[in-house]
PDB file with one MODEL, atoms N, CA, C and O in Angstrom:
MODEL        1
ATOM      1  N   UNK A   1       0.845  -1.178   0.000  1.00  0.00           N
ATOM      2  CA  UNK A   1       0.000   0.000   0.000  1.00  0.00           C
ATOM      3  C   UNK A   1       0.896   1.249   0.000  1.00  0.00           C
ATOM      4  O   UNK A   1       1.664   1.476   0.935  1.00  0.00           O
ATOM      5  N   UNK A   2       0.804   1.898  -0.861  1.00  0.00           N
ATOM      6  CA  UNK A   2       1.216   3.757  -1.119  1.00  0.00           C
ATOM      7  C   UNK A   2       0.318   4.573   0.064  1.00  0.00           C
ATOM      8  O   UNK A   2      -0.902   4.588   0.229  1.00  0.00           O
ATOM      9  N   UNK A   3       1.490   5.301   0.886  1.00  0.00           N
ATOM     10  CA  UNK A   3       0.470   6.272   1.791  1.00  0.00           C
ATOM     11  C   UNK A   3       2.026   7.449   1.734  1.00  0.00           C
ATOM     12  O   UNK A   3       3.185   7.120   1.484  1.00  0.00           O
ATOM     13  N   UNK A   4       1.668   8.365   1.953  1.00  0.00           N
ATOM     14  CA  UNK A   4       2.714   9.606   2.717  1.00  0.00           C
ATOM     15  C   UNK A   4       3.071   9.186   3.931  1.00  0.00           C
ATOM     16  O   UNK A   4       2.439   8.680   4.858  1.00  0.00           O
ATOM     17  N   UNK A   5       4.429   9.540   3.740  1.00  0.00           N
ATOM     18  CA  UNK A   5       5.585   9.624   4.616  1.00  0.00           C
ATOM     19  C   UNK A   5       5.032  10.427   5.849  1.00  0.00           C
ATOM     20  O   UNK A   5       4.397  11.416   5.483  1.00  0.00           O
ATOM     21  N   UNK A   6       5.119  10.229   7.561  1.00  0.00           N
ATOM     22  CA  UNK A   6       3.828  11.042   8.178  1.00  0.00           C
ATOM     23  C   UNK A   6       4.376  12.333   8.729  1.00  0.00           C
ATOM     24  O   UNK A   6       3.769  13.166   9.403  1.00  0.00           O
ATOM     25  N   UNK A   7       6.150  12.362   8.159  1.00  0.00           N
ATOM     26  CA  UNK A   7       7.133  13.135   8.451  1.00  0.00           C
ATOM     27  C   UNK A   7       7.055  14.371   7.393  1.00  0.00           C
ATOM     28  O   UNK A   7       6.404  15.402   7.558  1.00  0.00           O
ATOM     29  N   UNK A   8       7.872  14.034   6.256  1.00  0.00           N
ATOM     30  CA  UNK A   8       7.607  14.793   5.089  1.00  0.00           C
ATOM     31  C   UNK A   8       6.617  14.860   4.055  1.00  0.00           C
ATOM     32  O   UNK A   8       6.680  15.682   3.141  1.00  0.00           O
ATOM     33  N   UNK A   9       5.586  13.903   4.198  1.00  0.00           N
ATOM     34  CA  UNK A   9       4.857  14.132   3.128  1.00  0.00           C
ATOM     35  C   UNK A   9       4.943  13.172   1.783  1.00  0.00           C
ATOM     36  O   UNK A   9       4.125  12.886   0.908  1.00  0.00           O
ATOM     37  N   UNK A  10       6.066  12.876   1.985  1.00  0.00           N
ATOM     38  CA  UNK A  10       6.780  12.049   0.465  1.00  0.00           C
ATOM     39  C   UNK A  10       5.688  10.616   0.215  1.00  0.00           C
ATOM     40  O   UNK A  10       5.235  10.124   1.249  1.00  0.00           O
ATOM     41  N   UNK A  11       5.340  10.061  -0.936  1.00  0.00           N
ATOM     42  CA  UNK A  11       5.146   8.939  -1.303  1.00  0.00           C
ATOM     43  C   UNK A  11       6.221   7.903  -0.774  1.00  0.00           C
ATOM     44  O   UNK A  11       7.432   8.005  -0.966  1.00  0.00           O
ATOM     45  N   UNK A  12       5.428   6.642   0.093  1.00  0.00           N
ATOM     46  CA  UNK A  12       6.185   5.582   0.439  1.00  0.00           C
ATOM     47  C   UNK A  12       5.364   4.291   0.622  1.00  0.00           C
ATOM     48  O   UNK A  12       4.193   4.311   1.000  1.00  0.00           O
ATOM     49  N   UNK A  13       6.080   3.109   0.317  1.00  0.00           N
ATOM     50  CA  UNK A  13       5.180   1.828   0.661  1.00  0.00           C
ATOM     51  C   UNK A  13       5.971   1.116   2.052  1.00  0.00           C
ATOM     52  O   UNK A  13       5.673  -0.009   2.453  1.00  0.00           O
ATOM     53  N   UNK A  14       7.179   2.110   2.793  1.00  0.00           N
ATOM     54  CA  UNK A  14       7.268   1.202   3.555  1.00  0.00           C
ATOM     55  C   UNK A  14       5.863   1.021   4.422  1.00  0.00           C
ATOM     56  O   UNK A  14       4.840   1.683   4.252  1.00  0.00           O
ATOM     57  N   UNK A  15       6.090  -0.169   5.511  1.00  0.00           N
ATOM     58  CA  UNK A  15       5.591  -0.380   6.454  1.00  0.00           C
ATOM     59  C   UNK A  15       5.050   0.532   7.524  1.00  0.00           C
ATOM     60  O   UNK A  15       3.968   0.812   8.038  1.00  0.00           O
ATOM     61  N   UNK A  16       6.608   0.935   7.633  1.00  0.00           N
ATOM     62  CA  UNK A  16       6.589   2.102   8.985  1.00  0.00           C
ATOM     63  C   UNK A  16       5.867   3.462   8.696  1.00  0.00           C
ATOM     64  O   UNK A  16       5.790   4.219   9.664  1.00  0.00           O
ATOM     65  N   UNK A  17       5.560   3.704   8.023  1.00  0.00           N
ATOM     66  CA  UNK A  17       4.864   5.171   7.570  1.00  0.00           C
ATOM     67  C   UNK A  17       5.862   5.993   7.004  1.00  0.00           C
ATOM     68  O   UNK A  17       5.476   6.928   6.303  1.00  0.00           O
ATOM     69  N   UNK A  18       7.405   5.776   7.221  1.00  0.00           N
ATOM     70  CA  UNK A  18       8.291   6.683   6.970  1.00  0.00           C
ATOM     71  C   UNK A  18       8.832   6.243   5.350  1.00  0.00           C
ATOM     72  O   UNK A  18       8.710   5.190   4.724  1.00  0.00           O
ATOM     73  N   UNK A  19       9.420   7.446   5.031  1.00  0.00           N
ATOM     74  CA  UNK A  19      10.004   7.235   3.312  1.00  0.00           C
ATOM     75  C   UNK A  19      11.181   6.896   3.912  1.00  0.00           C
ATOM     76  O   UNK A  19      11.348   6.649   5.106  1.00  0.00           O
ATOM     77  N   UNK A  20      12.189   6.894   2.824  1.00  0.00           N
ATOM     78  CA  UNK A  20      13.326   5.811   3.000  1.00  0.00           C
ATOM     79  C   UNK A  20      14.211   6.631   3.967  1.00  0.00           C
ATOM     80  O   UNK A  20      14.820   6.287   4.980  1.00  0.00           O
ATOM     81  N   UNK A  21      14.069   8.079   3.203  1.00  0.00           N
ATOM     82  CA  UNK A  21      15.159   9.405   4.223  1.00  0.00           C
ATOM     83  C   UNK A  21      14.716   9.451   5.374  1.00  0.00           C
ATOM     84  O   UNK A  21      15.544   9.254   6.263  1.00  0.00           O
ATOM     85  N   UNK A  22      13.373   9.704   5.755  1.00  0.00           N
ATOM     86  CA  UNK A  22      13.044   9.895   7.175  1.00  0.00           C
ATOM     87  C   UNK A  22      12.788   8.492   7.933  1.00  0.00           C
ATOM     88  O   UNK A  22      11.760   8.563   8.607  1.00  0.00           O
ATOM     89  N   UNK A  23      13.311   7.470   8.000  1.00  0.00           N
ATOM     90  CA  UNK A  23      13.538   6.465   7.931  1.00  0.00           C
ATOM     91  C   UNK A  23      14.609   6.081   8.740  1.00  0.00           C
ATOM     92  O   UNK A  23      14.715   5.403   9.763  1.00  0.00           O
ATOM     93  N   UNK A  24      15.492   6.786   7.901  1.00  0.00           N
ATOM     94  CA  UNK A  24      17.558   7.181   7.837  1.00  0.00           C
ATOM     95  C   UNK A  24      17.609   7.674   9.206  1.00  0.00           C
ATOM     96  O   UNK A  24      18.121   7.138  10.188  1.00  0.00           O
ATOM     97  N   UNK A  25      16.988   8.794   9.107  1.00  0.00           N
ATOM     98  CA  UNK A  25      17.376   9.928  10.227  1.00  0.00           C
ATOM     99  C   UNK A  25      16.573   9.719  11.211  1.00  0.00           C
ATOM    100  O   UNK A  25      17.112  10.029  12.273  1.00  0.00           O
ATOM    101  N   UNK A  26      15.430   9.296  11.341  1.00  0.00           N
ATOM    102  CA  UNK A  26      14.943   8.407  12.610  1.00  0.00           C
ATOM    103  C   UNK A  26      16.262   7.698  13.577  1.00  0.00           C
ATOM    104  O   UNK A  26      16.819   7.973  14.640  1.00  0.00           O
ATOM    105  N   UNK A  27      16.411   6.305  12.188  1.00  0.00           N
ATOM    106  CA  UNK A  27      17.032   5.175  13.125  1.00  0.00           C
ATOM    107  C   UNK A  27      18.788   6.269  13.751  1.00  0.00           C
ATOM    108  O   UNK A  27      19.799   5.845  14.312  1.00  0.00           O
ATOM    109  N   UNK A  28      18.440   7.610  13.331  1.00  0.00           N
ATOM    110  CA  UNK A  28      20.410   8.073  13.619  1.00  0.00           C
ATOM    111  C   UNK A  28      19.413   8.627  14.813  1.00  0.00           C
ATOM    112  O   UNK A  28      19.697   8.270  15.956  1.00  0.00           O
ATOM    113  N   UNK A  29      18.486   9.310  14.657  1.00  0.00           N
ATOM    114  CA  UNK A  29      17.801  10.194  16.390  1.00  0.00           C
ATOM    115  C   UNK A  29      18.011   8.940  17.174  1.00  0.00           C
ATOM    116  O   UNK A  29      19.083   8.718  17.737  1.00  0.00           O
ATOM    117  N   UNK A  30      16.744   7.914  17.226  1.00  0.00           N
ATOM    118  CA  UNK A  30      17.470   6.915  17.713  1.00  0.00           C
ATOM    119  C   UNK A  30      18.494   6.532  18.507  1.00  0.00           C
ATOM    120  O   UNK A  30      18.652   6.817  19.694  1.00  0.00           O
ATOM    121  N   UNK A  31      19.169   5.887  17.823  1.00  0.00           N
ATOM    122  CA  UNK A  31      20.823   5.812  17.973  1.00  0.00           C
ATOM    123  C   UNK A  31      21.632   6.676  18.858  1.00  0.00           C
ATOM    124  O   UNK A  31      22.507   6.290  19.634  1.00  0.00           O
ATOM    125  N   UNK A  32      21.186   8.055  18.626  1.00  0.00           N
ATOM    126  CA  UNK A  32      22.009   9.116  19.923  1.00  0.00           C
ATOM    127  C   UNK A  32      21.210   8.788  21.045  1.00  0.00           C
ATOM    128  O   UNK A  32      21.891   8.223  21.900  1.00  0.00           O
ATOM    129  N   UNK A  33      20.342   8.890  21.279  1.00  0.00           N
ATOM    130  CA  UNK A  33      19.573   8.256  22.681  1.00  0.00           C
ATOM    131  C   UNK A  33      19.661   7.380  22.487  1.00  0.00           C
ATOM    132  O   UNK A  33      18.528   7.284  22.016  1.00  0.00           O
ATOM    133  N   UNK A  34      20.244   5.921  22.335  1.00  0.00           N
ATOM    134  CA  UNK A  34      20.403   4.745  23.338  1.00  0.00           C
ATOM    135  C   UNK A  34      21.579   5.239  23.422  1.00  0.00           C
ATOM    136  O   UNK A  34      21.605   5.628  24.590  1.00  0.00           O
ATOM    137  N   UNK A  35      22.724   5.523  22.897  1.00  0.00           N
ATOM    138  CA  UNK A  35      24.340   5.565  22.967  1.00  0.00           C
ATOM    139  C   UNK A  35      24.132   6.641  24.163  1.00  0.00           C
ATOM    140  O   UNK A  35      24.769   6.509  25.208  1.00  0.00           O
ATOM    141  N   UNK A  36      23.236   7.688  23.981  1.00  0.00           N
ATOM    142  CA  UNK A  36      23.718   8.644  25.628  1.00  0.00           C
ATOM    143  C   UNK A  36      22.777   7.941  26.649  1.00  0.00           C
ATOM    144  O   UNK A  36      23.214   7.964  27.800  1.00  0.00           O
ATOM    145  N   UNK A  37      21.431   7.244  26.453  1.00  0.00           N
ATOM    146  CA  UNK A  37      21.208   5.895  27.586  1.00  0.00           C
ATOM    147  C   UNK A  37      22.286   5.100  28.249  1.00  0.00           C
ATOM    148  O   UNK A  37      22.498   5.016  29.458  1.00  0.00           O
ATOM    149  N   UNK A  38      22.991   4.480  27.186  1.00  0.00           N
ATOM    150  CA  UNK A  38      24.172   3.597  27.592  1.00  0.00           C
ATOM    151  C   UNK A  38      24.895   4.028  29.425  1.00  0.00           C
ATOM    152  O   UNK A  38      25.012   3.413  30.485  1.00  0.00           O
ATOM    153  N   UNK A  39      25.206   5.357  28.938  1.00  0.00           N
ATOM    154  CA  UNK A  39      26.413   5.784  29.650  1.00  0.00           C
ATOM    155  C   UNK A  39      25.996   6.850  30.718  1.00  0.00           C
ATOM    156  O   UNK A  39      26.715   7.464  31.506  1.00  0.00           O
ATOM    157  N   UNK A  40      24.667   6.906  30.537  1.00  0.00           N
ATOM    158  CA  UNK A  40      23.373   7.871  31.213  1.00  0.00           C
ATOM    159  C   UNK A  40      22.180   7.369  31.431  1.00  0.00           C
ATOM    160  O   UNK A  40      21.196   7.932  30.952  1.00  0.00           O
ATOM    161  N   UNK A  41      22.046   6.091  32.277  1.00  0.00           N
ATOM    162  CA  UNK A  41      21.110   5.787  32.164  1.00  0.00           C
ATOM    163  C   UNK A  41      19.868   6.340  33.637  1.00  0.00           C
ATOM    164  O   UNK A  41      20.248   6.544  34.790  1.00  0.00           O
ATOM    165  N   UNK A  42      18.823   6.435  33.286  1.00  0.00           N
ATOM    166  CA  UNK A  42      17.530   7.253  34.196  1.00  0.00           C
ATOM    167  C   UNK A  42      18.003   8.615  34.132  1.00  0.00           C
ATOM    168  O   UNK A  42      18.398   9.233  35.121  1.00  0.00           O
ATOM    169  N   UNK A  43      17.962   9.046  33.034  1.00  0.00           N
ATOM    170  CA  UNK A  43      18.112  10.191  32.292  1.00  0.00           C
ATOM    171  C   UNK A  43      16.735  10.717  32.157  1.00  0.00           C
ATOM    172  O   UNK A  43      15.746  10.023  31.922  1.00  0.00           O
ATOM    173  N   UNK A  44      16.754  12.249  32.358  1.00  0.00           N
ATOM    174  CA  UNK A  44      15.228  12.456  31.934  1.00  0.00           C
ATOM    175  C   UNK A  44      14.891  13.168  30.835  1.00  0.00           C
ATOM    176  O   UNK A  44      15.559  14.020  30.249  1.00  0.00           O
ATOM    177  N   UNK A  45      13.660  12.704  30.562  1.00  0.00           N
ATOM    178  CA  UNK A  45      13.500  13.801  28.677  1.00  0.00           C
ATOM    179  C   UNK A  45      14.191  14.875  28.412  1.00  0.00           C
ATOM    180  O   UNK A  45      14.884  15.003  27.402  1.00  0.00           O
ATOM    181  N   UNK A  46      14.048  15.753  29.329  1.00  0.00           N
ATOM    182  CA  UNK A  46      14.600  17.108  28.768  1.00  0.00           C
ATOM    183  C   UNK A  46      16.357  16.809  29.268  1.00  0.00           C
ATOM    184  O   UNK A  46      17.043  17.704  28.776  1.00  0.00           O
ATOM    185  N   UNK A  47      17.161  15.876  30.036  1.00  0.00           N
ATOM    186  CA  UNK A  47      18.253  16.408  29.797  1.00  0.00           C
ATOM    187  C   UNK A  47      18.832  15.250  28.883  1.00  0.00           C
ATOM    188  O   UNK A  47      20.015  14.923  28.974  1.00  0.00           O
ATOM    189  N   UNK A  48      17.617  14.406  27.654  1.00  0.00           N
ATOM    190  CA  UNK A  48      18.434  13.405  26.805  1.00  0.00           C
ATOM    191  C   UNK A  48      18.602  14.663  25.856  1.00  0.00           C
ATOM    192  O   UNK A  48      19.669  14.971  25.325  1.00  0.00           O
ATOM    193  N   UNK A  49      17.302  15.408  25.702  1.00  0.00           N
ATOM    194  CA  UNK A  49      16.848  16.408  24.543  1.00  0.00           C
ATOM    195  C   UNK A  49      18.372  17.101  24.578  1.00  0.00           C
ATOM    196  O   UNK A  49      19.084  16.928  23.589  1.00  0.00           O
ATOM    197  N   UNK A  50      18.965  18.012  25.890  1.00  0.00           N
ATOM    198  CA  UNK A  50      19.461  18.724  26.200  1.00  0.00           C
ATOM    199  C   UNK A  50      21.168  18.302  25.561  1.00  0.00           C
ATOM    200  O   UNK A  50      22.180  18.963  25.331  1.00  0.00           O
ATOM    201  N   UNK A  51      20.926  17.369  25.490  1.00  0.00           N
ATOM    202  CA  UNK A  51      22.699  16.901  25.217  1.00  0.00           C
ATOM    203  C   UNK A  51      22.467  15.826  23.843  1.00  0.00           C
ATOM    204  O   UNK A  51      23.566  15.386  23.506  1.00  0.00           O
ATOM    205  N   UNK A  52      21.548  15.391  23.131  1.00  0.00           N
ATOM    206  CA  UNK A  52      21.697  14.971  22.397  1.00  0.00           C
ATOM    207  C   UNK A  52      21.007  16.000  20.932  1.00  0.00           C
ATOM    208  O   UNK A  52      21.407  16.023  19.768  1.00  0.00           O
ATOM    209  N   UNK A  53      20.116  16.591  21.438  1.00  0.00           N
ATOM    210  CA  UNK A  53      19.705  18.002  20.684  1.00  0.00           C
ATOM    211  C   UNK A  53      18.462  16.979  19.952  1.00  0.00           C
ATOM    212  O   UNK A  53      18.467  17.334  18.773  1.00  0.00           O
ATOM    213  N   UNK A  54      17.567  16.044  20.092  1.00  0.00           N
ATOM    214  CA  UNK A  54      16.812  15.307  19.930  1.00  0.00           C
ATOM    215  C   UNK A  54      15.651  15.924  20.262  1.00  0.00           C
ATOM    216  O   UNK A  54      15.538  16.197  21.457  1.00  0.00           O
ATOM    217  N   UNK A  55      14.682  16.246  19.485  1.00  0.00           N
ATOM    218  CA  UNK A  55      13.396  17.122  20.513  1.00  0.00           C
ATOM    219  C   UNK A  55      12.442  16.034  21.405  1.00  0.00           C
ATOM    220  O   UNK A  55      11.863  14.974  21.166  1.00  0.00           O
ATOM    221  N   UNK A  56      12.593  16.782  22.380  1.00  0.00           N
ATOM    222  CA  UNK A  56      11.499  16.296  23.460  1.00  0.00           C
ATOM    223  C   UNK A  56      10.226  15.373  23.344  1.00  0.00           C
ATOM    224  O   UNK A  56       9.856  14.398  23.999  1.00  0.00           O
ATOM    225  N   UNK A  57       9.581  16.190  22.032  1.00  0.00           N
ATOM    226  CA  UNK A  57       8.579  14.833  21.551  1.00  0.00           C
ATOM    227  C   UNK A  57       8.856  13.954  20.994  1.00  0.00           C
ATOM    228  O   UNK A  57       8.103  12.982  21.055  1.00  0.00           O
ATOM    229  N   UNK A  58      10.159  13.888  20.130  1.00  0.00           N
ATOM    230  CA  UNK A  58      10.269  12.736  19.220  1.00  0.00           C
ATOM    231  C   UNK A  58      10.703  11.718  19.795  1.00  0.00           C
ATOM    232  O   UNK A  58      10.646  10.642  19.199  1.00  0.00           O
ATOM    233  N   UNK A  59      11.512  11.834  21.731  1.00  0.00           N
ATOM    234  CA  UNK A  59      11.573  11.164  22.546  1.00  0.00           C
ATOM    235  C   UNK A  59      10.808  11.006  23.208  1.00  0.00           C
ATOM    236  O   UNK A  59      11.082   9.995  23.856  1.00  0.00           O
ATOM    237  N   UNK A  60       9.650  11.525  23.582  1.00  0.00           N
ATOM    238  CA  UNK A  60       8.397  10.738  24.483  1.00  0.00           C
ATOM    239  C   UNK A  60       7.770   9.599  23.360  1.00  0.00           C
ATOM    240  O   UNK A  60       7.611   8.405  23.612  1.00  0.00           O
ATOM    241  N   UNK A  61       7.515  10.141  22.308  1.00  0.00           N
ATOM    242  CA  UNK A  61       6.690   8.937  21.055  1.00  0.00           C
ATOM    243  C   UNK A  61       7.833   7.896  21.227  1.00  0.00           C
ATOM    244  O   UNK A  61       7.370   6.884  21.754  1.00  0.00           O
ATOM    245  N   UNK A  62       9.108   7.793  20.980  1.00  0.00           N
ATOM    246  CA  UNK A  62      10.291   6.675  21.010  1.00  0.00           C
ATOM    247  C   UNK A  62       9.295   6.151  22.561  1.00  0.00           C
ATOM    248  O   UNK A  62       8.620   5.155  22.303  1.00  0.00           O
ATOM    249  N   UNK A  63       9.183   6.478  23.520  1.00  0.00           N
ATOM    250  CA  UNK A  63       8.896   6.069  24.853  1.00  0.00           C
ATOM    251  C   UNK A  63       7.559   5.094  24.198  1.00  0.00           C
ATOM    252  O   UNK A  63       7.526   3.967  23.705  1.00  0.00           O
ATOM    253  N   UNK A  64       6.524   6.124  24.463  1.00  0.00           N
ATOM    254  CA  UNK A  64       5.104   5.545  24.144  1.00  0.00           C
ATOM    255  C   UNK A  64       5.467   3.974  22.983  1.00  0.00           C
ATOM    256  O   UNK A  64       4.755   2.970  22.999  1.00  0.00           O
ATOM    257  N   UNK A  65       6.482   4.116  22.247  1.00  0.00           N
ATOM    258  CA  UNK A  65       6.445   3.188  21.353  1.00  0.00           C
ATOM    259  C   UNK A  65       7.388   1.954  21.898  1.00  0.00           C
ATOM    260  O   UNK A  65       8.001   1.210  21.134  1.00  0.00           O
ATOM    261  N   UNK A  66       7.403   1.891  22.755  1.00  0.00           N
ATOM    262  CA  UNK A  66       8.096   1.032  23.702  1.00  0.00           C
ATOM    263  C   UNK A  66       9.566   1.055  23.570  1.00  0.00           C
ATOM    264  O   UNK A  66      10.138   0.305  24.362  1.00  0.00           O
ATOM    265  N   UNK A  67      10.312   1.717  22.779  1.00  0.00           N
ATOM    266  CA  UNK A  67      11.353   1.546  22.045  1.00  0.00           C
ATOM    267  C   UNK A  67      12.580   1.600  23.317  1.00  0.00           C
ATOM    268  O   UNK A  67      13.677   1.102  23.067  1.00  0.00           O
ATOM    269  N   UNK A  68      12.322   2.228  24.673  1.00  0.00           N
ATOM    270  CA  UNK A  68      12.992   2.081  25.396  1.00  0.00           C
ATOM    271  C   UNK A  68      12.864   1.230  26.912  1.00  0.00           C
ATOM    272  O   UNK A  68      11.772   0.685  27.076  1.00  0.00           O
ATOM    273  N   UNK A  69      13.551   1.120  27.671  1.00  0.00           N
ATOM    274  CA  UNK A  69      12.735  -0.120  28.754  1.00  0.00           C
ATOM    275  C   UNK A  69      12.905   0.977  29.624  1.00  0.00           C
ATOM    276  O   UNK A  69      14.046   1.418  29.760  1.00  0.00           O
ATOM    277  N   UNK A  70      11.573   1.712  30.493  1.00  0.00           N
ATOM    278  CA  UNK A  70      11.787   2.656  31.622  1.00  0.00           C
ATOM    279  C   UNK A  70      12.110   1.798  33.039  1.00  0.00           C
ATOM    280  O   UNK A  70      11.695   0.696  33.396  1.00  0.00           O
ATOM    281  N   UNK A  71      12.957   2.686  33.653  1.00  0.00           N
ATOM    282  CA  UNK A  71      13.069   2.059  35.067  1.00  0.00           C
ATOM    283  C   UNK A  71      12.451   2.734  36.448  1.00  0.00           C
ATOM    284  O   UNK A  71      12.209   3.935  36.574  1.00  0.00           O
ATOM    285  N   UNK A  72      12.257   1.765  37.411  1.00  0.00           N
ATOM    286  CA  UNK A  72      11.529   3.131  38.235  1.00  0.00           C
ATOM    287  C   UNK A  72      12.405   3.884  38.789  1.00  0.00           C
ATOM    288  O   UNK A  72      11.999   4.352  39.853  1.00  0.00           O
ATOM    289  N   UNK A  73      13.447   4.191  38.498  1.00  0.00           N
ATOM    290  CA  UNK A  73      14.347   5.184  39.393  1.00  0.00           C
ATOM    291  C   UNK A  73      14.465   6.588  38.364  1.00  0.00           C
ATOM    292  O   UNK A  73      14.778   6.800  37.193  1.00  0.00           O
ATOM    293  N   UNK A  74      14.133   7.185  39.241  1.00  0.00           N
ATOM    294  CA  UNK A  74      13.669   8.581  38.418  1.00  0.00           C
ATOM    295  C   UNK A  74      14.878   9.793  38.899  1.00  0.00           C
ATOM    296  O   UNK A  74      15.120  10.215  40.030  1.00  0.00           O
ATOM    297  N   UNK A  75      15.421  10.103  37.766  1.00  0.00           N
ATOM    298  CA  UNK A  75      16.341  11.325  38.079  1.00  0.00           C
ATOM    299  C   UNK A  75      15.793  12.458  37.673  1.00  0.00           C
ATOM    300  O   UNK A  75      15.380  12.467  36.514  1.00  0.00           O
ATOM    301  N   UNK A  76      15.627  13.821  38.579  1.00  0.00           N
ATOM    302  CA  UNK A  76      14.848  14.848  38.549  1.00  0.00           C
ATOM    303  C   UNK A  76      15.852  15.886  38.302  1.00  0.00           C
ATOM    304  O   UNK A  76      16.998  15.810  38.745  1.00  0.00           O
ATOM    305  N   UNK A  77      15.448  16.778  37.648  1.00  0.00           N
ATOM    306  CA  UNK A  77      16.689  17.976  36.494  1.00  0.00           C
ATOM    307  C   UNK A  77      16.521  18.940  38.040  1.00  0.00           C
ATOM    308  O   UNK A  77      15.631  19.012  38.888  1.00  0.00           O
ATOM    309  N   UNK A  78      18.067  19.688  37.847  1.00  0.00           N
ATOM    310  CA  UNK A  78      18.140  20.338  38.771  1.00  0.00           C
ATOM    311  C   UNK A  78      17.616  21.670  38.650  1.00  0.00           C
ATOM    312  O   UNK A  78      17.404  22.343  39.659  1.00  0.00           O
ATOM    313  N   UNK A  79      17.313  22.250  37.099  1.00  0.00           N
ATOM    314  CA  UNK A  79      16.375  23.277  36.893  1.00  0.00           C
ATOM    315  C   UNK A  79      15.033  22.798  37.149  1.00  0.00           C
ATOM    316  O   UNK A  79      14.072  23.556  37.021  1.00  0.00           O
TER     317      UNK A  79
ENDMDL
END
């Protein structure tokens, strides 16, 4: 099935809703949040956003989409 890309707009048949580019640059957003997870882990939204330059929503949807395993230990920003 042909639908738009839900990013840019573009014609795509993947699966995921995304065209092949926004796709790309997903799995690299991605990628900087688990690699600063790794070494930072119970990190909170705004200071993954803050050091990986990842916006805030595109890391809560990564959340909602299970893509990460939350823990209950909660680190609270000092602002």
């Amino acid at each position: 099935m042909v639908r738009n890309c839900y990013i840019c707009g573009s014609l795509t048949k993947n699966s995921s809703g995304l065209c092949d580019e926004c796709q790309e640059e997903n799995q690299e957003q991605l990628r900087k949040i688990k690699d600063f997870l790794w070494d930072h882990p119970n990190s909170t939204v705004r200071k993954i956003h803050k050091e990986t330059g990842v916006e805030e929503k595109l890391i809560r949807k990564y959340i909602r989409d299970d893509k990460f395993i939350i823990s209950n230990v909660i680190e609270y920003d000092e602002n």
